[in-house]
N, CA, C and O atoms as a CHARMM CRD file, in Angstrom:
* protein
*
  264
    1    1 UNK  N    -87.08900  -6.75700  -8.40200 PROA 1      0.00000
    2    1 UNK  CA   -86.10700  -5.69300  -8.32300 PROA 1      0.00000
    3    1 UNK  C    -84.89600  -6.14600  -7.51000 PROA 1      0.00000
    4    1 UNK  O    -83.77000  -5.71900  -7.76600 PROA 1      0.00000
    5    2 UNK  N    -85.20600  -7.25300  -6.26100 PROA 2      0.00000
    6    2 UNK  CA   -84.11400  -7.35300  -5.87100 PROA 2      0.00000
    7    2 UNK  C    -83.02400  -8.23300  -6.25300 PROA 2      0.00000
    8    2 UNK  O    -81.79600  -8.16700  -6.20000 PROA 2      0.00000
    9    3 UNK  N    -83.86600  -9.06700  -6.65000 PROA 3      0.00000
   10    3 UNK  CA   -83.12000 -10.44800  -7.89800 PROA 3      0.00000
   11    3 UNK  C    -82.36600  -9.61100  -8.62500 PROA 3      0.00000
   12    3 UNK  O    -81.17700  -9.74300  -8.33700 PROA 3      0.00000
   13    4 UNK  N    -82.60100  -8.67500  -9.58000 PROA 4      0.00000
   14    4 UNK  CA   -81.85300  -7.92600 -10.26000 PROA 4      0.00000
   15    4 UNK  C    -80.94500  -7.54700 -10.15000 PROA 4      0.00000
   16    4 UNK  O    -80.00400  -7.64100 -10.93800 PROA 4      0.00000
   17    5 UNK  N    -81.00400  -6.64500  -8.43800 PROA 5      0.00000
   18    5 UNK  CA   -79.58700  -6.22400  -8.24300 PROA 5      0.00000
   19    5 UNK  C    -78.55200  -7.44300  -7.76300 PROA 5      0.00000
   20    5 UNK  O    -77.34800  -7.59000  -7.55300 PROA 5      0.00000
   21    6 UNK  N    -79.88300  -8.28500  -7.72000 PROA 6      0.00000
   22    6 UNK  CA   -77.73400  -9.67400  -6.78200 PROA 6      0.00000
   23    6 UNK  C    -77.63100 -10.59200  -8.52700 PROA 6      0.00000
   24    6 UNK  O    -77.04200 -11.67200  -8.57000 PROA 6      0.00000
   25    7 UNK  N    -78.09500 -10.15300  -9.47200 PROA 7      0.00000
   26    7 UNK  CA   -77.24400 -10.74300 -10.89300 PROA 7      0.00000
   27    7 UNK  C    -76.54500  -9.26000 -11.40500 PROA 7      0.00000
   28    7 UNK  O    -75.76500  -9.31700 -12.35600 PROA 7      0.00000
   29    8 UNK  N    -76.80900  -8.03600 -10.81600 PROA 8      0.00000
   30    8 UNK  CA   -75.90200  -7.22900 -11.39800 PROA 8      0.00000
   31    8 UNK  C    -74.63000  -7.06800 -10.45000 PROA 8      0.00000
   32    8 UNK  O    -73.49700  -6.64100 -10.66900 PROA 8      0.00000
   33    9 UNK  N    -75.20700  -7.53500  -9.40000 PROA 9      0.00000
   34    9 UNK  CA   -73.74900  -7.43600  -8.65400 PROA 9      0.00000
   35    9 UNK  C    -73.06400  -8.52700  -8.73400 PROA 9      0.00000
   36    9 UNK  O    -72.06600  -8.37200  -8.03100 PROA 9      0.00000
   37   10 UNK  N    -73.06700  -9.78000  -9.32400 PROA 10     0.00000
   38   10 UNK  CA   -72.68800 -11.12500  -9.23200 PROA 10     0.00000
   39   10 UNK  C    -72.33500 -10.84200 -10.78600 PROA 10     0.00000
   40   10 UNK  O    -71.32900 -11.51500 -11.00700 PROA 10     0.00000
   41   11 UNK  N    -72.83900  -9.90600 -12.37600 PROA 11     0.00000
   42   11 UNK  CA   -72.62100  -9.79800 -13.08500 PROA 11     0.00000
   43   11 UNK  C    -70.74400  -8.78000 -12.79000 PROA 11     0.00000
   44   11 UNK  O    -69.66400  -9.02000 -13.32900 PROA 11     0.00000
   45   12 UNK  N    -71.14300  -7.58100 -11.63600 PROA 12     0.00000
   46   12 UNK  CA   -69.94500  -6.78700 -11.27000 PROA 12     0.00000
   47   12 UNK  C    -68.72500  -7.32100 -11.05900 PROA 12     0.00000
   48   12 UNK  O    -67.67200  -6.98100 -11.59900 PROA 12     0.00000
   49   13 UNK  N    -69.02700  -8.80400  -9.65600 PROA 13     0.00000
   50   13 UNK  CA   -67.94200  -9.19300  -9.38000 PROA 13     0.00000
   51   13 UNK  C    -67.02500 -10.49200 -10.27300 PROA 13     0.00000
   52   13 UNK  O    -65.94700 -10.98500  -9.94200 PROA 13     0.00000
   53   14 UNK  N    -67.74900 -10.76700 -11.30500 PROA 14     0.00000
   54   14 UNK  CA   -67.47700 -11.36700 -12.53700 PROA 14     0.00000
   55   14 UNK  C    -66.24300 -10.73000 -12.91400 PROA 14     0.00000
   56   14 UNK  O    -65.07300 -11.10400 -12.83800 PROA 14     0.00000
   57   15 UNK  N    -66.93300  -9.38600 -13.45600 PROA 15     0.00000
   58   15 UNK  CA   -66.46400  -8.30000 -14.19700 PROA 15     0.00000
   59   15 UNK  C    -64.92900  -8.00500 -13.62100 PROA 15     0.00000
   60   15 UNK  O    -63.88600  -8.05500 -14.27300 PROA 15     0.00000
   61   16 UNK  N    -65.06400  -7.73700 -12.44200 PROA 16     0.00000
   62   16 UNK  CA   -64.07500  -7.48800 -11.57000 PROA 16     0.00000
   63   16 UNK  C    -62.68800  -8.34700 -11.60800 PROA 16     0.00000
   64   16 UNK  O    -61.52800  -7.94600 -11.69700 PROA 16     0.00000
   65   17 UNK  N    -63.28800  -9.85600 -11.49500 PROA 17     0.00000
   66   17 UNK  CA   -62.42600 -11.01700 -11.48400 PROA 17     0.00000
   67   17 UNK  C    -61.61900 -10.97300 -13.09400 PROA 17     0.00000
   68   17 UNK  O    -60.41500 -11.07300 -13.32700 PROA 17     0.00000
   69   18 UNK  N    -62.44800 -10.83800 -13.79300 PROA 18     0.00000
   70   18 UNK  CA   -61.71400 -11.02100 -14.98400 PROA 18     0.00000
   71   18 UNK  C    -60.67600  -9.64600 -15.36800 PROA 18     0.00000
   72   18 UNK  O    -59.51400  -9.91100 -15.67600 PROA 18     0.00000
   73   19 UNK  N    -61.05400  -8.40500 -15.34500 PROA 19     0.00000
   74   19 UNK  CA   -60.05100  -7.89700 -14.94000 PROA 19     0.00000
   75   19 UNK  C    -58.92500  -7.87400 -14.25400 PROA 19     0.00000
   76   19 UNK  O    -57.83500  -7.47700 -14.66600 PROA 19     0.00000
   77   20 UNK  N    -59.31500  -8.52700 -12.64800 PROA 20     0.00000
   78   20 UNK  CA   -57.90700  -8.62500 -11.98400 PROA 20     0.00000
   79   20 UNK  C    -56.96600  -9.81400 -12.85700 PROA 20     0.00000
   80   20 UNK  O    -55.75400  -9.60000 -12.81500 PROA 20     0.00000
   81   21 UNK  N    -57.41000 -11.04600 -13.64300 PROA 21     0.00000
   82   21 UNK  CA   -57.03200 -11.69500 -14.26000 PROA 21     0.00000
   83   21 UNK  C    -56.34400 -11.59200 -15.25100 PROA 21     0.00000
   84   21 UNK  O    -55.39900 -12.35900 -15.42900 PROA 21     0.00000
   85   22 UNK  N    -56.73000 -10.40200 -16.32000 PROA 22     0.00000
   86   22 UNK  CA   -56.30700  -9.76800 -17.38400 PROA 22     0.00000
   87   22 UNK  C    -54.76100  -9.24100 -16.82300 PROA 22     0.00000
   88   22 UNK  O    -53.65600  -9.43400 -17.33000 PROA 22     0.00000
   89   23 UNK  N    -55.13000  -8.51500 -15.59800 PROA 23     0.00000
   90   23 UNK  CA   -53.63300  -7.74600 -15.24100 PROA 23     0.00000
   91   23 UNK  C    -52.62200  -8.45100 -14.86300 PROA 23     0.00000
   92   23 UNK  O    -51.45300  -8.07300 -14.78900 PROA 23     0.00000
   93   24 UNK  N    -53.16000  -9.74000 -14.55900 PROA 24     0.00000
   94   24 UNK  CA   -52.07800 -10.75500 -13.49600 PROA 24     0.00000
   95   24 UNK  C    -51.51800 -11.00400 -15.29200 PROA 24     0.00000
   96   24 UNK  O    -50.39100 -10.59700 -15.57200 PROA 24     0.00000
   97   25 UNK  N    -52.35100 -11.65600 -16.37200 PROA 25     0.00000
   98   25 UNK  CA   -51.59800 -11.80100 -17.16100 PROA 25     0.00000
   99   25 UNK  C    -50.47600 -11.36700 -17.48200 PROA 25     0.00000
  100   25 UNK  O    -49.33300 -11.82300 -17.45000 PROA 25     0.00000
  101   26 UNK  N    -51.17100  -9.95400 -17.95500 PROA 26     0.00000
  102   26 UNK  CA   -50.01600  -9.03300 -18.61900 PROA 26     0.00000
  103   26 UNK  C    -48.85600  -8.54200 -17.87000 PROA 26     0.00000
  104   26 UNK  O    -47.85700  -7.97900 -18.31800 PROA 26     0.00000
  105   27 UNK  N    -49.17900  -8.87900 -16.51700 PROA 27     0.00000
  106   27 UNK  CA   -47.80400  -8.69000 -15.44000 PROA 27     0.00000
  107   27 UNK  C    -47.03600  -9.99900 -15.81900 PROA 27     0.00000
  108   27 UNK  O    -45.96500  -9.71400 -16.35600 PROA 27     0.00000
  109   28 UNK  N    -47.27000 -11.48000 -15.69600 PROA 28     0.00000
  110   28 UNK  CA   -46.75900 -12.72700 -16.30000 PROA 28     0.00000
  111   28 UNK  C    -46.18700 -12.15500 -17.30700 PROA 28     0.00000
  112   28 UNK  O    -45.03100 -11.85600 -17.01000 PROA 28     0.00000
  113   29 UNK  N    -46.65500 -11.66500 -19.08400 PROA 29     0.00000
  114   29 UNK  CA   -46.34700 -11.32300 -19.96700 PROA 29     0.00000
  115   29 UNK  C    -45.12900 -10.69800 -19.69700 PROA 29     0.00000
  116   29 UNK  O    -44.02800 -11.16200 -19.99300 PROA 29     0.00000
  117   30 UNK  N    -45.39000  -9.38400 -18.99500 PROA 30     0.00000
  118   30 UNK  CA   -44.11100  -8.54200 -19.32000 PROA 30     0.00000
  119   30 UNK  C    -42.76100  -9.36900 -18.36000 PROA 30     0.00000
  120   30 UNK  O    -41.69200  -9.53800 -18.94600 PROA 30     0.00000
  121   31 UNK  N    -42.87600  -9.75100 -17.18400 PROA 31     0.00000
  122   31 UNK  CA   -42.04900 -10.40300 -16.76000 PROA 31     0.00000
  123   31 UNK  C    -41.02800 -11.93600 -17.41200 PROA 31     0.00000
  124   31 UNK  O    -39.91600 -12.33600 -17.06700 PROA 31     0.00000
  125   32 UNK  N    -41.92700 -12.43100 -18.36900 PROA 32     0.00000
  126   32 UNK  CA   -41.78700 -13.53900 -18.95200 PROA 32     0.00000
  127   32 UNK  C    -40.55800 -12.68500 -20.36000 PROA 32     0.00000
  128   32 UNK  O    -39.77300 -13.41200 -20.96800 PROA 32     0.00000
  129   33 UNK  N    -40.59100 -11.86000 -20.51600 PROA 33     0.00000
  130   33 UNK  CA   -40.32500 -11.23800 -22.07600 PROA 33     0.00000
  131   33 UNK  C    -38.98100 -10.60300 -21.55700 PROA 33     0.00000
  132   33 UNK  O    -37.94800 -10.51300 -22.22100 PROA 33     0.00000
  133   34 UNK  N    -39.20100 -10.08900 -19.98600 PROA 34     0.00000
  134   34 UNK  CA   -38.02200  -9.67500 -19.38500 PROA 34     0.00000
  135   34 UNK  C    -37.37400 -10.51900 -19.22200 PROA 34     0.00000
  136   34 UNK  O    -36.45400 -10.17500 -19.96400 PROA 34     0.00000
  137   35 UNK  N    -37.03800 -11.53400 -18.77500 PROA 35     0.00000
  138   35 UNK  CA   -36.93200 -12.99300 -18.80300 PROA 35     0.00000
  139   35 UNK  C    -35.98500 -13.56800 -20.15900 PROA 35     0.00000
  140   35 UNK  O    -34.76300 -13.71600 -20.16600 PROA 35     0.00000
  141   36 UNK  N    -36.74700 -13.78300 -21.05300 PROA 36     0.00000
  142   36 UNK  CA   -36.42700 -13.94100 -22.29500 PROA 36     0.00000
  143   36 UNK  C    -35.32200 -12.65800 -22.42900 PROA 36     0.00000
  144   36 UNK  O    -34.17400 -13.09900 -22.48700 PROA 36     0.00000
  145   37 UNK  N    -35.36900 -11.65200 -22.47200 PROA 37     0.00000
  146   37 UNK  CA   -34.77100 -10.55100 -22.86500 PROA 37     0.00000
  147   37 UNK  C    -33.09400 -10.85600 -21.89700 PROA 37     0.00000
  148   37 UNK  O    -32.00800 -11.03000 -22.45000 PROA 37     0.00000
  149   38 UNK  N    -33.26500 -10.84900 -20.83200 PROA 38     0.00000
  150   38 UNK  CA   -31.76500 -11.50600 -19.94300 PROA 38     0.00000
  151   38 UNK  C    -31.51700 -12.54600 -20.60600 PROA 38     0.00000
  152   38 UNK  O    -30.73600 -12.21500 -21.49800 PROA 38     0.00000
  153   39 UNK  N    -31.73000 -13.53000 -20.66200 PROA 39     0.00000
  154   39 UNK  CA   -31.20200 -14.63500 -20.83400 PROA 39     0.00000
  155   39 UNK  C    -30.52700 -14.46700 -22.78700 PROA 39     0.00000
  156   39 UNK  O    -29.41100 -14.91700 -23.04400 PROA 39     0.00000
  157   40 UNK  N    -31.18200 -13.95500 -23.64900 PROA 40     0.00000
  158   40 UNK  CA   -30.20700 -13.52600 -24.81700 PROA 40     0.00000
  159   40 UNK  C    -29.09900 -12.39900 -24.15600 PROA 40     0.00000
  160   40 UNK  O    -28.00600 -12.68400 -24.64500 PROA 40     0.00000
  161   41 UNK  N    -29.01200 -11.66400 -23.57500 PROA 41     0.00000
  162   41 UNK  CA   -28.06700 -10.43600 -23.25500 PROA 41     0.00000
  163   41 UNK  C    -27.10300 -10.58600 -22.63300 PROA 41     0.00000
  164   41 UNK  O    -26.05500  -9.95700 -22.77700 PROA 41     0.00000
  165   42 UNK  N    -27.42500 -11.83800 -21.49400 PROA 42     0.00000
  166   42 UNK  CA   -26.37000 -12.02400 -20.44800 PROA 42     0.00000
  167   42 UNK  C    -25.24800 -13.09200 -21.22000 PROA 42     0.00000
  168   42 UNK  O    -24.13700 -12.60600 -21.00500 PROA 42     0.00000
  169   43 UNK  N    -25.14400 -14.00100 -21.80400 PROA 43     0.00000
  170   43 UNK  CA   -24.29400 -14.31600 -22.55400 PROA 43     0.00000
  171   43 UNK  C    -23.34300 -13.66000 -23.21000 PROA 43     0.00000
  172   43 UNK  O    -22.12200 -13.67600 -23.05000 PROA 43     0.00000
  173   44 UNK  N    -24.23600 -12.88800 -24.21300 PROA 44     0.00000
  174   44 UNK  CA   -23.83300 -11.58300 -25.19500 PROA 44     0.00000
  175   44 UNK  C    -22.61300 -10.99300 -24.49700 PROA 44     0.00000
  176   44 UNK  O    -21.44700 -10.98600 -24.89200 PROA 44     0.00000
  177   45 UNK  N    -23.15600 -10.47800 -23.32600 PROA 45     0.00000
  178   45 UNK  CA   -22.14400  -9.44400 -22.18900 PROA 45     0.00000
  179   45 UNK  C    -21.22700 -10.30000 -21.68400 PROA 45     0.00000
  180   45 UNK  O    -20.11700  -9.79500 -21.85300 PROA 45     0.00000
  181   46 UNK  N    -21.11700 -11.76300 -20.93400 PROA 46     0.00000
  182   46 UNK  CA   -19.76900 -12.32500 -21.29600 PROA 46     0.00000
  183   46 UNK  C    -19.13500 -12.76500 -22.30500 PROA 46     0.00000
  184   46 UNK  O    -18.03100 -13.30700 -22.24100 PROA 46     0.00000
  185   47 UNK  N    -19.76800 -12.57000 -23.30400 PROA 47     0.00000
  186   47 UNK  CA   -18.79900 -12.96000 -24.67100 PROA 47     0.00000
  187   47 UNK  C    -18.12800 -11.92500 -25.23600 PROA 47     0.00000
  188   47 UNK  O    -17.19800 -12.12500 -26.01700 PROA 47     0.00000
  189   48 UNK  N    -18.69800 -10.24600 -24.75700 PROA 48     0.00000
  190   48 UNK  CA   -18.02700  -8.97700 -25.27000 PROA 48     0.00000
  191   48 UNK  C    -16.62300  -8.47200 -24.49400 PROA 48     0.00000
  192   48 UNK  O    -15.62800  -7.90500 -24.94700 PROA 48     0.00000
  193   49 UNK  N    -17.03700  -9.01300 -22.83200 PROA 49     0.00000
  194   49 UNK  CA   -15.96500  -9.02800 -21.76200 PROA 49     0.00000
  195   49 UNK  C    -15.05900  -9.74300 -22.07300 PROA 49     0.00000
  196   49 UNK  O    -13.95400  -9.22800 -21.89700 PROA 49     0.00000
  197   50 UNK  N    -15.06100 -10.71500 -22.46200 PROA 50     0.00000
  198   50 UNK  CA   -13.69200 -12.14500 -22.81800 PROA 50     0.00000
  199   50 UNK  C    -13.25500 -11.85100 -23.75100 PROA 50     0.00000
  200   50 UNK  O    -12.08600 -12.19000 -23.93400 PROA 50     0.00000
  201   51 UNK  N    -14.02200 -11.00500 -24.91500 PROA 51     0.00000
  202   51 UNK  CA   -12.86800 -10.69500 -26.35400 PROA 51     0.00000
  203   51 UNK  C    -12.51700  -9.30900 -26.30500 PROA 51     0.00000
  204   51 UNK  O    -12.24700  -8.66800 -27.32100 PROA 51     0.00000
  205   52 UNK  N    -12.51400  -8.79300 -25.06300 PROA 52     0.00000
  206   52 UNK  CA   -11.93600  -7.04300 -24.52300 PROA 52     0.00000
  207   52 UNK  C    -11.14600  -7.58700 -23.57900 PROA 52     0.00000
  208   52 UNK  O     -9.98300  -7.19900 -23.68500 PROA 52     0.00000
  209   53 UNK  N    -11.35700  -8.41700 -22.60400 PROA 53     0.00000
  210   53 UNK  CA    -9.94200  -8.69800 -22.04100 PROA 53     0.00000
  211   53 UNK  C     -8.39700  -9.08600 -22.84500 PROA 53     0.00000
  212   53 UNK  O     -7.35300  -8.44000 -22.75800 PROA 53     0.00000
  213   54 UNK  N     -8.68500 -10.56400 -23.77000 PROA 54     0.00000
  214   54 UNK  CA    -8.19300 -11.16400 -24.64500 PROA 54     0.00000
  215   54 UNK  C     -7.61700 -10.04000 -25.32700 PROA 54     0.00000
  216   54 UNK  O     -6.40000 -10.05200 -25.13800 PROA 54     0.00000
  217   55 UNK  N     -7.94600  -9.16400 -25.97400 PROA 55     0.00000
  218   55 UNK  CA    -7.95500  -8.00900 -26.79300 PROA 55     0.00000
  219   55 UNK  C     -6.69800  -7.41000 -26.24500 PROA 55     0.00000
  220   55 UNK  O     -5.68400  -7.15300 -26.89400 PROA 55     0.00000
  221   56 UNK  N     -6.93300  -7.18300 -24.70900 PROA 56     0.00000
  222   56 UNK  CA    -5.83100  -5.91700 -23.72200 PROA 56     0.00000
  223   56 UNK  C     -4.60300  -6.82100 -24.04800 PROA 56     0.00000
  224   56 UNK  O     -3.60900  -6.50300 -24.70000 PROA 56     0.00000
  225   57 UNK  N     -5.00000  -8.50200 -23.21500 PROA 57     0.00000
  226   57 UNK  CA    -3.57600  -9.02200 -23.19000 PROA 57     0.00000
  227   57 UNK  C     -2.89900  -8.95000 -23.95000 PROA 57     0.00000
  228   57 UNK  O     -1.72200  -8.68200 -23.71000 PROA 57     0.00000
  229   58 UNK  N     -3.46100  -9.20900 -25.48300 PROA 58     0.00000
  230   58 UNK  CA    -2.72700  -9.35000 -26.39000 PROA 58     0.00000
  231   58 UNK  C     -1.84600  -7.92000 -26.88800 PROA 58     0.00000
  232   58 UNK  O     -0.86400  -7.85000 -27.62600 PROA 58     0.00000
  233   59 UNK  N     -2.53600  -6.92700 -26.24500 PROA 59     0.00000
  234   59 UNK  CA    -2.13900  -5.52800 -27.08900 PROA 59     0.00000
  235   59 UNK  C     -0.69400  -5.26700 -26.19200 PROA 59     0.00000
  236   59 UNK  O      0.44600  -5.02800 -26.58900 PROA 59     0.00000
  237   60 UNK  N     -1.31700  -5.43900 -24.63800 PROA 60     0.00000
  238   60 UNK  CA    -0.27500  -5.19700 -23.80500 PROA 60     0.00000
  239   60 UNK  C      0.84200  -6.31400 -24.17500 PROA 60     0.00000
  240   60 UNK  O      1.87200  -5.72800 -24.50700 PROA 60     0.00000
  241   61 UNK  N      0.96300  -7.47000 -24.22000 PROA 61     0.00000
  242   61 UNK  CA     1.89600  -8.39700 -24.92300 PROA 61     0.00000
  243   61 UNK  C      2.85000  -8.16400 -26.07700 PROA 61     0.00000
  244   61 UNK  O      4.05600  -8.36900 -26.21600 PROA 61     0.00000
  245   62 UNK  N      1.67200  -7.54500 -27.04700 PROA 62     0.00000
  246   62 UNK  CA     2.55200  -7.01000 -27.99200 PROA 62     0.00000
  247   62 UNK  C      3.42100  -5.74200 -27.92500 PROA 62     0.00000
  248   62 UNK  O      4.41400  -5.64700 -28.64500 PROA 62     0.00000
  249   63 UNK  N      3.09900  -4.86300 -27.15400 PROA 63     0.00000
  250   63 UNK  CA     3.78700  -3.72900 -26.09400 PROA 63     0.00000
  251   63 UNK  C      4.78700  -3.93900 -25.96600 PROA 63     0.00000
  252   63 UNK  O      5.61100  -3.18200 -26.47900 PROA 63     0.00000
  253   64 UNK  N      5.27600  -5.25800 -25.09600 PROA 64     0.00000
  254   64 UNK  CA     5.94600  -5.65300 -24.09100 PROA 64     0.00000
  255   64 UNK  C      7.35800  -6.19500 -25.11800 PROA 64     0.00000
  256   64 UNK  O      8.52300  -5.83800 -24.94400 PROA 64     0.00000
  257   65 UNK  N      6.87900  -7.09600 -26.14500 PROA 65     0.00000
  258   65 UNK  CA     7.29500  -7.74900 -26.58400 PROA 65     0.00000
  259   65 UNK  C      8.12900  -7.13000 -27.44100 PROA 65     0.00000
  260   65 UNK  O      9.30600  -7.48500 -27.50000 PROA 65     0.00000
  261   66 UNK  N      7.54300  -5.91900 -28.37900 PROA 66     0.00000
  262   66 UNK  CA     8.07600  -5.37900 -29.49000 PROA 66     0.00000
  263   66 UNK  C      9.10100  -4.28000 -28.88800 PROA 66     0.00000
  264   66 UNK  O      9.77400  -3.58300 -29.64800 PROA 66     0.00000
């Protein structure tokens, strides 16, 4: 009987470990995807800023000019 309980508790803290493991993953996962997710966007967002500036000068230029 007592053998029993130190493989069910050695079966528990198994159990346990691999869970905390599972979560560390999926914390990696989502951080990794966030990750991925900046690095396409942040470009994006200086390339939308530079052809809205470009955009003003030119409008205000042509303003100025005409």
């Amino acid at each position: 009987m007592l053998e029993h309980n130190k493989e069910q508790a050695v079966l528990e803290k198994i159990h346990a470990d691999i869970s905390r493991i599972y979560a560390e993953q999926r914390k990696l996962n989502a951080e990794s995807h966030k990750i991925t997710r900046e690095n396409f966007w942040y470009p994006v967002g200086i390339a939308i800023g530079f052809f809205t500036a470009v955009g003003t000068v030119m409008a205000i230029a042509q303003k100025l000019l005409a």
